[in-house]
C-alpha positions in Angstrom: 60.1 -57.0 -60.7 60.5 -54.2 -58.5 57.1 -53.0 -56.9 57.4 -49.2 -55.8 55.5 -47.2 -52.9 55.9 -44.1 -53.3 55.4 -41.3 -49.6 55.8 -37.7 -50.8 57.5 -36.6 -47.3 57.5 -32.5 -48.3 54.4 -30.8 -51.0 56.1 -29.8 -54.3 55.8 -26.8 -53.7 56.3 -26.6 -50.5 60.5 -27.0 -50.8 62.4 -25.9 -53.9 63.6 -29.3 -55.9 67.3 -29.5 -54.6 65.8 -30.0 -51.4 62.5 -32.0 -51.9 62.5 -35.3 -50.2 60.1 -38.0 -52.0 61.2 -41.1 -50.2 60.0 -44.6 -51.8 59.9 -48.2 -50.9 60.9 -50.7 -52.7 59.7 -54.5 -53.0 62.4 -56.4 -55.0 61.0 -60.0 -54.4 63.6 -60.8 -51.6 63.9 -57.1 -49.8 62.4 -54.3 -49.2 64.4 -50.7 -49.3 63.9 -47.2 -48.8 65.0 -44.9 -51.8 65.2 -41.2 -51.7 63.9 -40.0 -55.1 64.5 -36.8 -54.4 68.3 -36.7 -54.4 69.1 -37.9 -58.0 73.3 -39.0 -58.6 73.6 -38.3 -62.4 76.3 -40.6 -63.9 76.3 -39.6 -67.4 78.4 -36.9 -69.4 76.1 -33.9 -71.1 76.6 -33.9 -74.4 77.6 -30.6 -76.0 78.9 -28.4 -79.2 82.5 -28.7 -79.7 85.6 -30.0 -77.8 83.8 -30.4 -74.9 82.9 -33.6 -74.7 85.0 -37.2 -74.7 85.6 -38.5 -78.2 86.5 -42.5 -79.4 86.5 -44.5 -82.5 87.9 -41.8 -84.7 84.6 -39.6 -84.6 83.7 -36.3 -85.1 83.4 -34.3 -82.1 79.3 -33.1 -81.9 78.1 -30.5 -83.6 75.2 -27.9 -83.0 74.3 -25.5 -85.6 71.2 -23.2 -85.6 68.9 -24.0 -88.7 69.5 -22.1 -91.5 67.2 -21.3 -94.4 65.1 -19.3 -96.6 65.9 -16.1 -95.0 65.5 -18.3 -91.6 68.2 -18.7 -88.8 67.3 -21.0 -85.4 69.3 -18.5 -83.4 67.5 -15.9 -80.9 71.1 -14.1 -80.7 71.5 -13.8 -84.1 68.1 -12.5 -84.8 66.0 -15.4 -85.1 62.7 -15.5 -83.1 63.4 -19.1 -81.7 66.4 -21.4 -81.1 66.7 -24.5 -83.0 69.4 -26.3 -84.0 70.5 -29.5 -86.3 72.6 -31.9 -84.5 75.0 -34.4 -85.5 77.1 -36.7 -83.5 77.9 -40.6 -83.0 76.3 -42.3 -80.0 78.8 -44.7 -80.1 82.1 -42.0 -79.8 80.3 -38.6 -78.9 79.3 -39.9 -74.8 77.2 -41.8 -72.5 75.2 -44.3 -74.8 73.7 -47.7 -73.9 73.5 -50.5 -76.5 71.7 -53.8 -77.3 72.7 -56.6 -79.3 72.1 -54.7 -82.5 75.2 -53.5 -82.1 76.5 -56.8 -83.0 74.2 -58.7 -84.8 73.5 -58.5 -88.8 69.5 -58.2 -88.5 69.2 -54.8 -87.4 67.3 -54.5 -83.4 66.5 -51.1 -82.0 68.3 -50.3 -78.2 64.4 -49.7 -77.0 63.1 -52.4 -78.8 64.0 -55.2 -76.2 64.7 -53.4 -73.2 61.8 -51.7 -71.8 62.8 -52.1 -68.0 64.3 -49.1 -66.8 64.8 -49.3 -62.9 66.8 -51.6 -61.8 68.9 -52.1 -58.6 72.5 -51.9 -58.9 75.8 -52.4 -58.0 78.7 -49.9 -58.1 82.2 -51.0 -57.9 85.9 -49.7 -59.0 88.1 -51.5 -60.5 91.9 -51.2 -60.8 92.8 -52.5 -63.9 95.7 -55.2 -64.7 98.3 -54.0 -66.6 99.4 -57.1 -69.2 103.0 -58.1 -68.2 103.0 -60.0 -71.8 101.3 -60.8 -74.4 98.1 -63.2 -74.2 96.6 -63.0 -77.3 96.6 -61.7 -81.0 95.1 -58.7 -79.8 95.8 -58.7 -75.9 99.3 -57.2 -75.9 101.7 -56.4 -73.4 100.8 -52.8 -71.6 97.4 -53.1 -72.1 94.7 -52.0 -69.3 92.5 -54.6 -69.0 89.8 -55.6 -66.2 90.5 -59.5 -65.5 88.5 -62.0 -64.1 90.4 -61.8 -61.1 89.7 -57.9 -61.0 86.6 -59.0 -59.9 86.8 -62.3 -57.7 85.8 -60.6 -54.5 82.5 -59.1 -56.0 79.3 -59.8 -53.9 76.4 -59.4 -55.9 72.8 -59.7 -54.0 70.0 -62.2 -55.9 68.0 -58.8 -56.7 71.0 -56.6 -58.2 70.9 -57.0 -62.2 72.9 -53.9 -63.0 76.8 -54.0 -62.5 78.5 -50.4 -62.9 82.4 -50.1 -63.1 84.3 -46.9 -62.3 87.9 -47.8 -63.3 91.1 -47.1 -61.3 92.8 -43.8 -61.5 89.7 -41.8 -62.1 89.4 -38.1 -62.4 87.0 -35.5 -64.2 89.4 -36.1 -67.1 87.1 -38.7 -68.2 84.4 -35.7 -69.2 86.6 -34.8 -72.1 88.7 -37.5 -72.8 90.3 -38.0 -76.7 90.1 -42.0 -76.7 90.7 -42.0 -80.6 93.9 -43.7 -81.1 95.2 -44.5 -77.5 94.3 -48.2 -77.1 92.4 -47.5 -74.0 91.0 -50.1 -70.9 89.2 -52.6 -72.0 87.5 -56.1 -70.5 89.1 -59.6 -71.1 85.9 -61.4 -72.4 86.3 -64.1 -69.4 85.1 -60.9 -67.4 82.4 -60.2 -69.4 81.3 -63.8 -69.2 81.8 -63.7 -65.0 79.6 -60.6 -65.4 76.9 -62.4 -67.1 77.2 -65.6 -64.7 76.7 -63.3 -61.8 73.1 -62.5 -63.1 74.0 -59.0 -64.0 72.1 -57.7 -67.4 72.7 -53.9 -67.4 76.5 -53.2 -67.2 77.4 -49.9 -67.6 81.2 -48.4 -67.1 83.7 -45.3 -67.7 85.1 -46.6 -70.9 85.1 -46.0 -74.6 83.9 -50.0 -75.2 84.1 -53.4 -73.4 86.4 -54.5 -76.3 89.8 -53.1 -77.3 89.9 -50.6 -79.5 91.6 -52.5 -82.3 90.7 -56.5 -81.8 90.3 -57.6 -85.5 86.5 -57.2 -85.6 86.0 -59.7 -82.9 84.0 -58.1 -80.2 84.4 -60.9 -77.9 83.6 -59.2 -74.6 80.1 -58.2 -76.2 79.8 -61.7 -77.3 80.5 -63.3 -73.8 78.2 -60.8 -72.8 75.3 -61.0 -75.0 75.5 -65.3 -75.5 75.5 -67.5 -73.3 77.7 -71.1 -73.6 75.3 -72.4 -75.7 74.8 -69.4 -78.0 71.1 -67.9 -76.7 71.2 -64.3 -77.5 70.0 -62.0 -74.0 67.6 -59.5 -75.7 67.1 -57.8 -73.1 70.5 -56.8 -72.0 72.7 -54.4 -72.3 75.6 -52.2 -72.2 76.1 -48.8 -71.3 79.9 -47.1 -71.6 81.7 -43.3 -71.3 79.3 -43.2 -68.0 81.2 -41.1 -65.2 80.8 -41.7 -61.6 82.5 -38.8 -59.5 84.7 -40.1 -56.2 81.9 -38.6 -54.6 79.3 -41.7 -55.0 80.9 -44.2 -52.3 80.6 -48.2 -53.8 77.9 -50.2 -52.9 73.9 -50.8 -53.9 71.7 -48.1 -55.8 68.9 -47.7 -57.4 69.5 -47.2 -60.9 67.0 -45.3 -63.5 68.5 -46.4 -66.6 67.2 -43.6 -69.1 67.6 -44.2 -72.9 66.5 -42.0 -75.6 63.7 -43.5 -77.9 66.5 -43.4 -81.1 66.1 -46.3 -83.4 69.1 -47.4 -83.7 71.5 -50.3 -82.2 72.7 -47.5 -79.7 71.3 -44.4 -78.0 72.3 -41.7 -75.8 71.4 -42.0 -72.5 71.4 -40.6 -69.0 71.8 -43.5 -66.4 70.9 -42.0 -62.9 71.7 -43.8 -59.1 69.7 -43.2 -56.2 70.8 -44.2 -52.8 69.1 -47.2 -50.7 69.0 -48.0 -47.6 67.3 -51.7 -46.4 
């Protein structure tokens, strides 16, 4: 558990937000570290009407329409007296969503049902991913991007850090808007996944469409060496967040992570995973 003390440095309303400093510290259980709340590093996409937004898994690009009825429209510009609007989308292909095991399992389990810890110190890391030179499996086929086990040999991971997030290898604002549907993109060899788990880690979050390939014959192993462990125990309590994007800007290394996730019912949910900078 992470034990906060928290030392407003500058009033509210003293400074205006971009350049309030509320510094924290932090007891982990082995270390103590000094946080700067006040200088959030957002690593998730906004979601947004229209082609704006990165799109996988064959889905509809989101959609957000003013309200419409009975002599009613949801639309200030169009003459309404308020804005509101019905919005559709896919958490899984519409942006940055974090799932539970739900997403896998046949009894149904909400993402907030099990995870209800939200800060979290982490790890950020890029990977270059391996390009198959040949086939390796039914479904891991020559050409394929793939983050291997030996991807990430030389990752240190401190006993407190139990969030793992993975910028992949070229990576550019293209990820904001990317069409995934169709184009087999990176995915993790389930050996990863398993390393991953083994180092302690149980938030991982990356830039990708999925930990699985996008066509693997229903298998989801990567989840599954996730989620279970050798001897089949499920991890409630962890997770998986994908289509997060980290700008070049954020340097690797340890972070505070506020791991926000809308209260949907549902196997998956938007969310809004945020880093904060520490310093021991």
């Amino acid at each position: 558990m992470v034990h906060f003390f928290v030392h407003l440095l500058t009033p509210f309303q003293a400074l205006p937000l971009s350049m309030m400093s509320m510094k924290a510290t932090l007891d982990t259980g082995i270390r103590s570290i000094s946080v700067d709340l006040g200088r959030p590093l957002p690593i998730s996409i906004r979601m947004r009407h229209g082609k704006v937004n990165p799109v996988a898994w064959y889905a509809p690009y989101p959609s957000f329409e003013p309200v419409r009825m009975d002599g009613f429209v949801g639309s200030v510009s169009e003459g309404g007296s308020v804005n509101t609007r019905d919005i559709k989308f896919n958490p899984h292909g519409n942006g940055t969503h974090t799932e539970c095991i739900g997403h896998i399992t046949e009894e149904v389990h909400e993402v907030d049902e099990y995870i209800r810890d939200f800060m979290h110190i982490a790890q950020l890391i890029t990977v270059k991913p391996s390009v198959l030179e040949k086939d390796i499996s039914e479904f891991m086929k020559a050409g394929d991007h793939v983050i291997m086990p030996t991807d990430l040999q030389d990752v240190n991971i401190a006993g407190d850090v139990k969030a793992l997030v993975l910028r992949t290898s070229p990576n550019s604002d293209e990820k904001l808007t990317k069409v995934y549907t169709g184009s087999n993109p990176c995915y993790m060899h389930p050996l990863a996944m398993k390393l991953i788990r083994e180092m302690g880690i149980e938030h991982v979050l990356l830039d990708l469409p999925s930990v699985d390939r996008e066509s693997d014959g229903g298998k989801m192993l990567a989840h599954r060496a996730f989620w279970y462990d050798e001897n089949g125990n499920a991890r409630m309590h962890a997770s998986i967040t994908e289509m997060v994007y980290v700008p070049n800007r954020i340097q690797d290394g340890e972070y505070l992570l506020n791991l926000m996730i809308s209260p949907f019912g549902n196997d998956a949910a938007p969310s809004k995973p945020t880093l904060y900078s520490i310093h021991s």
